[in-house]
Structures are given as structure tokens and as C-alpha cells.
PDB file as gemmi writes it, atoms N, CA and C in Angstrom:
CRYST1    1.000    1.000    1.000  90.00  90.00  90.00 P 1                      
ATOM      1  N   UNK A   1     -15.730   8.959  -1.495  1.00  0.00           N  
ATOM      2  CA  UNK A   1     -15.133   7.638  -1.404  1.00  0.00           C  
ATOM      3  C   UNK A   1     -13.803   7.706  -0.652  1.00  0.00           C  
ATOM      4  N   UNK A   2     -13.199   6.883  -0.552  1.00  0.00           N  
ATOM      5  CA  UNK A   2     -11.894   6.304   0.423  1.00  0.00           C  
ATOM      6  C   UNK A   2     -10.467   6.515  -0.811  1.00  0.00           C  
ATOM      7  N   UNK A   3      -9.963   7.019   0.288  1.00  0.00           N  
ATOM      8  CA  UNK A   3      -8.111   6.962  -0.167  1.00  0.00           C  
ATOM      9  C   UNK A   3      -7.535   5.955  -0.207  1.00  0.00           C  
ATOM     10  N   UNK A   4      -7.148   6.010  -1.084  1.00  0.00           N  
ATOM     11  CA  UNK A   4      -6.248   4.212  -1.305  1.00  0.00           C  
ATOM     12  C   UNK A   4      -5.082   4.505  -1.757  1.00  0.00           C  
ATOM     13  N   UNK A   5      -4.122   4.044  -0.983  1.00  0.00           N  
ATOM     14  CA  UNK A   5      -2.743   3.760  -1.509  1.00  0.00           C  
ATOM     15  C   UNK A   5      -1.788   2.241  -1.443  1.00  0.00           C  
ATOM     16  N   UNK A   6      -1.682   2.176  -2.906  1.00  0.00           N  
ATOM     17  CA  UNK A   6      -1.586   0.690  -3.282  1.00  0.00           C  
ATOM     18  C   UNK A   6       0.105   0.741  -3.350  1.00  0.00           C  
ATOM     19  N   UNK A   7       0.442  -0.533  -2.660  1.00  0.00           N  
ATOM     20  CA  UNK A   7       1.923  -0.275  -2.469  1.00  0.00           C  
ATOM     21  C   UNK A   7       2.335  -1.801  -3.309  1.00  0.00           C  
ATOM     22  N   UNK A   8       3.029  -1.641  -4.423  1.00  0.00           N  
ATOM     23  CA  UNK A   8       3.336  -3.211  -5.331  1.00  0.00           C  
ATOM     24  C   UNK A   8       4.027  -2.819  -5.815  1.00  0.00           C  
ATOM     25  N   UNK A   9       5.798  -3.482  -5.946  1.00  0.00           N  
ATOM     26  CA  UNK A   9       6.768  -3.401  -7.020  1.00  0.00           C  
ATOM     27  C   UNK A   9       6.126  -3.740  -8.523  1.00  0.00           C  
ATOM     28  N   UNK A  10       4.996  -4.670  -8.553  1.00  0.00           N  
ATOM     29  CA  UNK A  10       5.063  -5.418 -10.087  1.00  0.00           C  
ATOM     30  C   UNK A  10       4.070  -4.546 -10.610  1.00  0.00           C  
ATOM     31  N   UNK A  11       4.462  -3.947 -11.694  1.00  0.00           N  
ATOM     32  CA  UNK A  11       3.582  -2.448 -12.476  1.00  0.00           C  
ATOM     33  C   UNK A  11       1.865  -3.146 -12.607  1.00  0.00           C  
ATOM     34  N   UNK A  12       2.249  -4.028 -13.608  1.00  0.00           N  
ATOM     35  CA  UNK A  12       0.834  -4.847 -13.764  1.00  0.00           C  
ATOM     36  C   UNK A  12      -0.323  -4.904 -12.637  1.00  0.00           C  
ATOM     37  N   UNK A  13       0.183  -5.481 -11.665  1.00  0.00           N  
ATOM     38  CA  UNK A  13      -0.675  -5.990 -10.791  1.00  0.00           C  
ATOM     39  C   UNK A  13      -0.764  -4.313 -10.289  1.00  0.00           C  
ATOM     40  N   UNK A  14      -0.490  -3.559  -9.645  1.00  0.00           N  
ATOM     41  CA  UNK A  14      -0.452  -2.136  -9.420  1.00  0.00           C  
ATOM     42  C   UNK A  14      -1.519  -1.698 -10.627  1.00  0.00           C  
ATOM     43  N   UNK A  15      -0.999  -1.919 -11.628  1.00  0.00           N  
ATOM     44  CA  UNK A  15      -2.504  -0.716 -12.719  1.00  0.00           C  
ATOM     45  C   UNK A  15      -3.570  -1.273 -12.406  1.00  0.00           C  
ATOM     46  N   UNK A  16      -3.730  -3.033 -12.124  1.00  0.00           N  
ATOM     47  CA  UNK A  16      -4.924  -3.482 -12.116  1.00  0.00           C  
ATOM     48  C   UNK A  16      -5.858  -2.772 -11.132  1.00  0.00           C  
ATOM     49  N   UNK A  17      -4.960  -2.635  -9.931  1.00  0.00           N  
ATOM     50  CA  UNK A  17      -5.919  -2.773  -8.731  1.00  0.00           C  
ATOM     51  C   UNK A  17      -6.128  -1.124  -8.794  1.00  0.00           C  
ATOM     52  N   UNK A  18      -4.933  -0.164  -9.367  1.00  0.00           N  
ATOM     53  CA  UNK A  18      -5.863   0.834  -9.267  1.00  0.00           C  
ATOM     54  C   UNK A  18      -7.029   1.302 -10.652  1.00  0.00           C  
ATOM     55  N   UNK A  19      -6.825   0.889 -11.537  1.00  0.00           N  
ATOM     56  CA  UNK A  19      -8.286   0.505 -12.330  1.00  0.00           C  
ATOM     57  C   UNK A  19      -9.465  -0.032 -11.609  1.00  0.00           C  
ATOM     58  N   UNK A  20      -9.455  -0.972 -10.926  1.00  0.00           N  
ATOM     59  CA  UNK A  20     -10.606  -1.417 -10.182  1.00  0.00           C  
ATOM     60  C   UNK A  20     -10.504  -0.393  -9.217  1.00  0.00           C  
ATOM     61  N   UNK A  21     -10.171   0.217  -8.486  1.00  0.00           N  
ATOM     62  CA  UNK A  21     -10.479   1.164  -6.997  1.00  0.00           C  
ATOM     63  C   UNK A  21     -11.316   1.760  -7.885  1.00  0.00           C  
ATOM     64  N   UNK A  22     -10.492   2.978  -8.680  1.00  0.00           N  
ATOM     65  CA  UNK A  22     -10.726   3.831  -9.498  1.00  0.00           C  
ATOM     66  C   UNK A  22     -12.343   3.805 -10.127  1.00  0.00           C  
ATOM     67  N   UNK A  23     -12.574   3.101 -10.637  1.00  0.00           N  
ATOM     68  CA  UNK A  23     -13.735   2.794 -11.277  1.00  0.00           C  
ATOM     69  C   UNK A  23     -15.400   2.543  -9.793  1.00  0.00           C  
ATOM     70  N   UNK A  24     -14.621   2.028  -8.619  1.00  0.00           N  
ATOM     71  CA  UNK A  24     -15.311   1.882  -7.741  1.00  0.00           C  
ATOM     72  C   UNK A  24     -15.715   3.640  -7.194  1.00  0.00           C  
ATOM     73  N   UNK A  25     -15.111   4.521  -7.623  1.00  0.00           N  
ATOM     74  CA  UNK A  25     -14.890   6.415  -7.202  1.00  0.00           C  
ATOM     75  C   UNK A  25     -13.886   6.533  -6.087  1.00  0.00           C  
ATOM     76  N   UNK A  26     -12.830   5.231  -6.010  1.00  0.00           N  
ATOM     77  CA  UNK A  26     -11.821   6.063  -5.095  1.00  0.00           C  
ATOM     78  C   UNK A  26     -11.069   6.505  -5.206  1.00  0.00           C  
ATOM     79  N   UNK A  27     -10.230   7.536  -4.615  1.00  0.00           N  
ATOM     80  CA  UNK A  27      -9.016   8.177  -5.078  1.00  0.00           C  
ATOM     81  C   UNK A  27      -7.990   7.622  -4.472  1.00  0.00           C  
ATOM     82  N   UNK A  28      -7.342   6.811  -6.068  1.00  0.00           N  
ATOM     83  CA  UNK A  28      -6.364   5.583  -5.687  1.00  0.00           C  
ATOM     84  C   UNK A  28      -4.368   6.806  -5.819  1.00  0.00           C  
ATOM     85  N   UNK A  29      -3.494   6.638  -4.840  1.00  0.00           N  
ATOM     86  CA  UNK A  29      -2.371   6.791  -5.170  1.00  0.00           C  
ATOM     87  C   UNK A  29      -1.269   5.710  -5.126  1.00  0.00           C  
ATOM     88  N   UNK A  30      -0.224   6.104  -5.723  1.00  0.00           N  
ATOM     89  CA  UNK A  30       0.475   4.333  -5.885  1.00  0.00           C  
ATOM     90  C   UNK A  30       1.927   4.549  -5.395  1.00  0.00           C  
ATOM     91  N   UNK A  31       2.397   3.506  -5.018  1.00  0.00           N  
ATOM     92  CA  UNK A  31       4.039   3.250  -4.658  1.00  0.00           C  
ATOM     93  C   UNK A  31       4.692   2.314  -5.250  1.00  0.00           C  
ATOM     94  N   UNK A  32       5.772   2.456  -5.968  1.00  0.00           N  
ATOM     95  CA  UNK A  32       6.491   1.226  -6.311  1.00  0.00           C  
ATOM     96  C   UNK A  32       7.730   0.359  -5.800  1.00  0.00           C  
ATOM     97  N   UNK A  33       7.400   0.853  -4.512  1.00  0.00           N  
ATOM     98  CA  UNK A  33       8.312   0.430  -3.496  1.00  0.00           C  
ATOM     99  C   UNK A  33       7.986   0.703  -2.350  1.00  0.00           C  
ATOM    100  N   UNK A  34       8.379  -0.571  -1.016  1.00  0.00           N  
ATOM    101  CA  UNK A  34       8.279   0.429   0.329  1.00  0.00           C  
ATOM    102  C   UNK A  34       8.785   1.371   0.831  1.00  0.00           C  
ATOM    103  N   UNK A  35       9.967   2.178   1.009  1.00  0.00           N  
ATOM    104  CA  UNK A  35      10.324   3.299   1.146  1.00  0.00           C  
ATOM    105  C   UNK A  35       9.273   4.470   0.632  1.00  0.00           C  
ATOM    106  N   UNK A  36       9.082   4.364  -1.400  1.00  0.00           N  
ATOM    107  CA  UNK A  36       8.447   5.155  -1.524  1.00  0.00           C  
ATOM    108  C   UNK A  36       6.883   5.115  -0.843  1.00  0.00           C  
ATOM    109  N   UNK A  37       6.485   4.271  -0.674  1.00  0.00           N  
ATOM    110  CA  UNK A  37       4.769   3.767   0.248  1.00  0.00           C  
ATOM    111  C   UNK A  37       4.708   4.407   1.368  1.00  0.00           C  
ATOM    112  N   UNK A  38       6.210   4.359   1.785  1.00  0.00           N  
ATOM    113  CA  UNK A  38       5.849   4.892   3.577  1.00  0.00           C  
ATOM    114  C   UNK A  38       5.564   6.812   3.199  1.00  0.00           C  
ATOM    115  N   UNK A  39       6.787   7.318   2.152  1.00  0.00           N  
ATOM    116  CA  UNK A  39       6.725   8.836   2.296  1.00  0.00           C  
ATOM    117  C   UNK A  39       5.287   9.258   1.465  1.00  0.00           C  
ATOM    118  N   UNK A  40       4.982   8.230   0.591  1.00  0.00           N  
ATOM    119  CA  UNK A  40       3.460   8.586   0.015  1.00  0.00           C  
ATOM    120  C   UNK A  40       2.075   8.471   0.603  1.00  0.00           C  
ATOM    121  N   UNK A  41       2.258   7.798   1.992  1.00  0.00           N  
ATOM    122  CA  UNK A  41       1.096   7.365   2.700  1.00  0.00           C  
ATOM    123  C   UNK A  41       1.029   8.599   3.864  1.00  0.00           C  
ATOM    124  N   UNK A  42       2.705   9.214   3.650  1.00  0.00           N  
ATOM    125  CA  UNK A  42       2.669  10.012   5.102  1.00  0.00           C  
ATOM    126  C   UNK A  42       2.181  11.804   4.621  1.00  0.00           C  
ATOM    127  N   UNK A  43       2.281  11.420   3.036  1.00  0.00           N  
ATOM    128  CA  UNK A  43       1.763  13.049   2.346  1.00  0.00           C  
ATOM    129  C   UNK A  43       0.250  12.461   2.197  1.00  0.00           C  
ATOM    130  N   UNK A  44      -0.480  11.506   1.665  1.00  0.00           N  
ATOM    131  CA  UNK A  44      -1.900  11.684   1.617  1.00  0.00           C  
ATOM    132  C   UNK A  44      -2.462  11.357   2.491  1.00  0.00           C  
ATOM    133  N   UNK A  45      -2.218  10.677   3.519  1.00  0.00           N  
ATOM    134  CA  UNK A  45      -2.932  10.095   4.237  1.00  0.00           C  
ATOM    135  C   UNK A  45      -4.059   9.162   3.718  1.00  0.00           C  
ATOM    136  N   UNK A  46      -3.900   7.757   3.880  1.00  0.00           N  
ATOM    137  CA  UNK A  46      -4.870   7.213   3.004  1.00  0.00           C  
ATOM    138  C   UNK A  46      -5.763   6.447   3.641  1.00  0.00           C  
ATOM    139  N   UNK A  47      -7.367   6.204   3.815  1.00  0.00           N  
ATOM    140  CA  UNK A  47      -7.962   5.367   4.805  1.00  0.00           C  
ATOM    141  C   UNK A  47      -7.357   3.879   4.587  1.00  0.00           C  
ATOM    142  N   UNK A  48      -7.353   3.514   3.385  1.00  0.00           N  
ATOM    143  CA  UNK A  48      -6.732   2.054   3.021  1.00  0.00           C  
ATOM    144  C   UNK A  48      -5.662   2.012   2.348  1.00  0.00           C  
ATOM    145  N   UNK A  49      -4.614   0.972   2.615  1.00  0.00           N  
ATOM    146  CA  UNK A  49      -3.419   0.866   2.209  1.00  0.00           C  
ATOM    147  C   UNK A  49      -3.422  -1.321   2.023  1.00  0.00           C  
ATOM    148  N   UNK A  50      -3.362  -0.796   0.604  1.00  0.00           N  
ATOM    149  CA  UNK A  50      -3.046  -2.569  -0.034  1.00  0.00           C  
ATOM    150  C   UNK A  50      -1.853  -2.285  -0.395  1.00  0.00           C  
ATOM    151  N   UNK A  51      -0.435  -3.045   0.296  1.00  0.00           N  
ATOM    152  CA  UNK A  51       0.670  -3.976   0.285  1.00  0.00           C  
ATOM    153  C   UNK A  51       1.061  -4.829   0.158  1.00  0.00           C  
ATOM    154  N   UNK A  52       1.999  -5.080  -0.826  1.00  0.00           N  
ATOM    155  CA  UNK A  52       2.592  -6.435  -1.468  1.00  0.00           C  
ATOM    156  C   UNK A  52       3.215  -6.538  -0.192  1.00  0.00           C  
ATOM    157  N   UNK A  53       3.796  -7.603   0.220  1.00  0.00           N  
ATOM    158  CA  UNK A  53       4.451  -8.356   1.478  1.00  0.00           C  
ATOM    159  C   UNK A  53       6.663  -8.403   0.892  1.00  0.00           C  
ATOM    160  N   UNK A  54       6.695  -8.303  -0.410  1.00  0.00           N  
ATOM    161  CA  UNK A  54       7.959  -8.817  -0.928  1.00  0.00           C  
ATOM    162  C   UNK A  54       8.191  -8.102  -1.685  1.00  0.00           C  
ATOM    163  N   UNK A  55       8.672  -6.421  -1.463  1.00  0.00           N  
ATOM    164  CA  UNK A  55       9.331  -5.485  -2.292  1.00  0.00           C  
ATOM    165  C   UNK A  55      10.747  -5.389  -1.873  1.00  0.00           C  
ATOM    166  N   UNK A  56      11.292  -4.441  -2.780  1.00  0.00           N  
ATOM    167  CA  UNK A  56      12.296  -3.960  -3.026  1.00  0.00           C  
ATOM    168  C   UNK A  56      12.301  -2.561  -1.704  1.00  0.00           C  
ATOM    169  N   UNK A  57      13.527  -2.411  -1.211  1.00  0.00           N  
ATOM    170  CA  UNK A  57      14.231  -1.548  -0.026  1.00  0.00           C  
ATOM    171  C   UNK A  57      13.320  -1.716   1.245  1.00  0.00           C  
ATOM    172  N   UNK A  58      11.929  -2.487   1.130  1.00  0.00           N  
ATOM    173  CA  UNK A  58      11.642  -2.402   3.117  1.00  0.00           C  
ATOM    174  C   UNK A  58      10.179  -3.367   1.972  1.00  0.00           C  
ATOM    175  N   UNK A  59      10.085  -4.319   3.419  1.00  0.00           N  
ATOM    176  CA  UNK A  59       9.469  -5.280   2.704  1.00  0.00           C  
ATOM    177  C   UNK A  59       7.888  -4.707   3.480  1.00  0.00           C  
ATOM    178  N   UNK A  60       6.780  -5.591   3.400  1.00  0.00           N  
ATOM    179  CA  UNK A  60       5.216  -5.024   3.870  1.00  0.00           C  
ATOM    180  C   UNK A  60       5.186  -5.457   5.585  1.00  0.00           C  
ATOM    181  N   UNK A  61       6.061  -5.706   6.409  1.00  0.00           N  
ATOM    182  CA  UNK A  61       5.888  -5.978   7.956  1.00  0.00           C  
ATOM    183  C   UNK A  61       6.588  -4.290   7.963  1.00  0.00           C  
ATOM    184  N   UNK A  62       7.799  -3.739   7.479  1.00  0.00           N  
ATOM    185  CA  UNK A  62       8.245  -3.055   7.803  1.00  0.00           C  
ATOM    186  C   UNK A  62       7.717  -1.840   7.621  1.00  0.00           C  
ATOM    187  N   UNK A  63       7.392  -1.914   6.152  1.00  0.00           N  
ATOM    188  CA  UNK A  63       6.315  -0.702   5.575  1.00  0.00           C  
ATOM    189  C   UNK A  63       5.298  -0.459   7.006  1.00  0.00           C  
ATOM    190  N   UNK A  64       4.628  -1.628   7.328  1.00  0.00           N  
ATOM    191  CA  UNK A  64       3.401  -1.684   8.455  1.00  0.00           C  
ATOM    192  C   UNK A  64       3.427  -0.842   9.835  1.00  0.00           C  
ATOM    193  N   UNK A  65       5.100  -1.404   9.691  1.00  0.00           N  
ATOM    194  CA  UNK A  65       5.626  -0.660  11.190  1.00  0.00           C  
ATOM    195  C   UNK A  65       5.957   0.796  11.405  1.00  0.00           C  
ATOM    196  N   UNK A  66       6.486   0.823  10.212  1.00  0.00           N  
ATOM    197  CA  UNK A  66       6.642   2.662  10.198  1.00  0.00           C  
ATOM    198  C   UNK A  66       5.013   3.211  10.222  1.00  0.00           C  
ATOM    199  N   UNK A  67       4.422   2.289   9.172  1.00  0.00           N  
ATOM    200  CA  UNK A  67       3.247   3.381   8.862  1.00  0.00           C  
ATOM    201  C   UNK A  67       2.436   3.929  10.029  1.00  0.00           C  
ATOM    202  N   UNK A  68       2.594   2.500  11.085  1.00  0.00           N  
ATOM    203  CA  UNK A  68       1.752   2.660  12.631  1.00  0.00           C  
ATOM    204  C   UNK A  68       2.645   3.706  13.585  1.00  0.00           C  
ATOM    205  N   UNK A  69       3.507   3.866  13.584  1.00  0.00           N  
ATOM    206  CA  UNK A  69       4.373   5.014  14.565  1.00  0.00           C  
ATOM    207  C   UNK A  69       4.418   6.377  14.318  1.00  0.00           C  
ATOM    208  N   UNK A  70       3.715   6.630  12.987  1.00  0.00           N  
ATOM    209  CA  UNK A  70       3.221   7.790  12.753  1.00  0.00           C  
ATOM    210  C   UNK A  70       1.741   8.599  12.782  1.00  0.00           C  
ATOM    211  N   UNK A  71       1.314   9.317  13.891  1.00  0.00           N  
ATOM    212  CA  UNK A  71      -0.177   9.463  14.679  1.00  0.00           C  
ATOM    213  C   UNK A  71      -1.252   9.646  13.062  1.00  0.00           C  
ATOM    214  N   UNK A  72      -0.584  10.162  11.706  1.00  0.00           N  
ATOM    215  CA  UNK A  72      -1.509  11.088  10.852  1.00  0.00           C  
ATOM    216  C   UNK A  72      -1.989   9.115  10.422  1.00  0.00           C  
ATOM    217  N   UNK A  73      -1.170   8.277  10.033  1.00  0.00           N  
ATOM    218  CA  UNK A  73      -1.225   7.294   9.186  1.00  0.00           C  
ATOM    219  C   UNK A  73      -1.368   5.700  10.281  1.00  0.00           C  
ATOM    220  N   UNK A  74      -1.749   6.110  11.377  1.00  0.00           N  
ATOM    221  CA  UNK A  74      -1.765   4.897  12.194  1.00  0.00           C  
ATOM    222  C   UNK A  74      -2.966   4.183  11.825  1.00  0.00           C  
ATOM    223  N   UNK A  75      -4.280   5.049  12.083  1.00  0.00           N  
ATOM    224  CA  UNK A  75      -5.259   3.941  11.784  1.00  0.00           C  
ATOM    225  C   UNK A  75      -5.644   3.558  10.567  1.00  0.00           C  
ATOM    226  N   UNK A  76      -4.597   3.949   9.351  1.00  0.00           N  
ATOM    227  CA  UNK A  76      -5.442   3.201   8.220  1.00  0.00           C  
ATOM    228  C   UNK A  76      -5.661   1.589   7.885  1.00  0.00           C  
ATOM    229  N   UNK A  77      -6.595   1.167   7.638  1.00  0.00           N  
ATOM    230  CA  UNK A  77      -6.618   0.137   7.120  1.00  0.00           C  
ATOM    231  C   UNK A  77      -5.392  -0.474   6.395  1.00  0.00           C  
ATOM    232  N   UNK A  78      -5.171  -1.770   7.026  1.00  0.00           N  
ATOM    233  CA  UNK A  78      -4.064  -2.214   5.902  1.00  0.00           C  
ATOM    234  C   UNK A  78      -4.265  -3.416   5.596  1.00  0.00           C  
ATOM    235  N   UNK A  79      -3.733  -3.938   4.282  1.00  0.00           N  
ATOM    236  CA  UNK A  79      -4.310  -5.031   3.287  1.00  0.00           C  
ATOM    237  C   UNK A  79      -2.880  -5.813   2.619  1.00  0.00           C  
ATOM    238  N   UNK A  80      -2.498  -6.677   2.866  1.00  0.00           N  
ATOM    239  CA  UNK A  80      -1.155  -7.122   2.618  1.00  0.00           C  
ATOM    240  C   UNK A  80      -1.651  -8.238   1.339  1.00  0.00           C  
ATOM    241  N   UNK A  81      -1.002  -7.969   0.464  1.00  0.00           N  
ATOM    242  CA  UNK A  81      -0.675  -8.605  -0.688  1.00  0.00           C  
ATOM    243  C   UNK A  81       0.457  -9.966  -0.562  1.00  0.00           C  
ATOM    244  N   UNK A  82       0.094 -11.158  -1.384  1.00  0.00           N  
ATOM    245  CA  UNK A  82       1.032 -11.894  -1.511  1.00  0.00           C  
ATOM    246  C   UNK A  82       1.445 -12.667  -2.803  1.00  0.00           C  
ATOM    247  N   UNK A  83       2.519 -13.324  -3.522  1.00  0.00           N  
ATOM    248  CA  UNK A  83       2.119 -14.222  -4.290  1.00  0.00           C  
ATOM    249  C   UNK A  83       2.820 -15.526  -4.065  1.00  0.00           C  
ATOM    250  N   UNK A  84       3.395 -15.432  -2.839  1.00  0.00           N  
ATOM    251  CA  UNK A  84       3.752 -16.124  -1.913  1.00  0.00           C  
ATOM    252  C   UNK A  84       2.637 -17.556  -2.045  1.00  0.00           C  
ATOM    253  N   UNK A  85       3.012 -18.888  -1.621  1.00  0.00           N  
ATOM    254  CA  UNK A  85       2.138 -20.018  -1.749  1.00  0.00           C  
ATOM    255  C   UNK A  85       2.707 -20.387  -0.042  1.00  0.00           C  
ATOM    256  N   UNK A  86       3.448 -20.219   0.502  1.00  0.00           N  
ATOM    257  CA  UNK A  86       4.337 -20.538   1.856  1.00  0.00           C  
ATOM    258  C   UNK A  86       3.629 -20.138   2.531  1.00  0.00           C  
ATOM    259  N   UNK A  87       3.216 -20.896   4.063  1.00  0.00           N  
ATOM    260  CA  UNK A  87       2.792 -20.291   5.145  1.00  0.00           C  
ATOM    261  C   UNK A  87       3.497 -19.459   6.102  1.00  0.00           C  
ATOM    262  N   UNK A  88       5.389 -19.490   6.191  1.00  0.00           N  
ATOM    263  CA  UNK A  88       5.770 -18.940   6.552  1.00  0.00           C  
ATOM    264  C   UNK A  88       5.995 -16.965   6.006  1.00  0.00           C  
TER     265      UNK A  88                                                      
END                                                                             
């Protein structure tokens, strides 16, 4: 199965989704922040990466941008989280 690294400040929503990966047979790792997302995505390398959009120290455009300028972590899949209701 697929590497997943789930990047969400809010603990809750984070256990959920890696309970559901998990149970699907993937091997889920987690971040509770973007800073920590970028140095955890750049040690496992993960095919998919689900991101909250509105963390704490680098928000999910920025997380996005680092993650793509690095050749090991460019093509993973990425999945942006919101709880955002705003189109902007």
C-alpha cells in the first residue's frame, strides 16, 4: 500500500484520518505542523500527502512549495485540507 503523510494542527481530525488510512493497509506518518510536515515528508518520502491549508509556522501553499523543490518529494500526491467555508 501507499505512504501517507497527514499534515493537521487539530489532533482529532489527524487520529481520524490516520485510523481510516491505517485500516485501508497504509503506512500512515503524521505532522502537527508545517515546518514539522516538510522535514517528515523529506525523511519518508510519502506517495500521498493530506494538508490542512491553516497551520501553525508555514501554512499548506507553503508546505506545497517547499515540498515541490525538493527532487525525493516532488511528485507526491497532494491533498489540501480545509475547514475554511471562504472561497478565497
Amino acid at each position: 500500500m501507499a505512504k501517507v503523510l497527514i499534515i493537521e494542527d487539530e489532533k482529532d481530525i489527524r487520529a481520524n484520518l490516520r485510523r481510516f488510512l491505517a485500516l485501508e493497509g497504509h503506512e500512515v506518518f503524521e505532522a502537527e505542523n508545517g515546518r514539522q510536515g516538510v522535514d517528515t515528508a523529506l525523511a519518508c518520502v510519502p506517495d500521498l500527502i493530506v494538508c490542512d491549508l491553516m497551520m501553525p509556522e508555514m501554512d499548506g501553499f507553503s508546505v506545497l512549495r517547499e515540498i515541490r523543490a525538493h527532487p525525493p518529494t516532488a511528485r507526491a500526491v497532494f491533498c489540501f485540507l480545509t475547514a475554511s467555508a471562504e472561497k478565497d
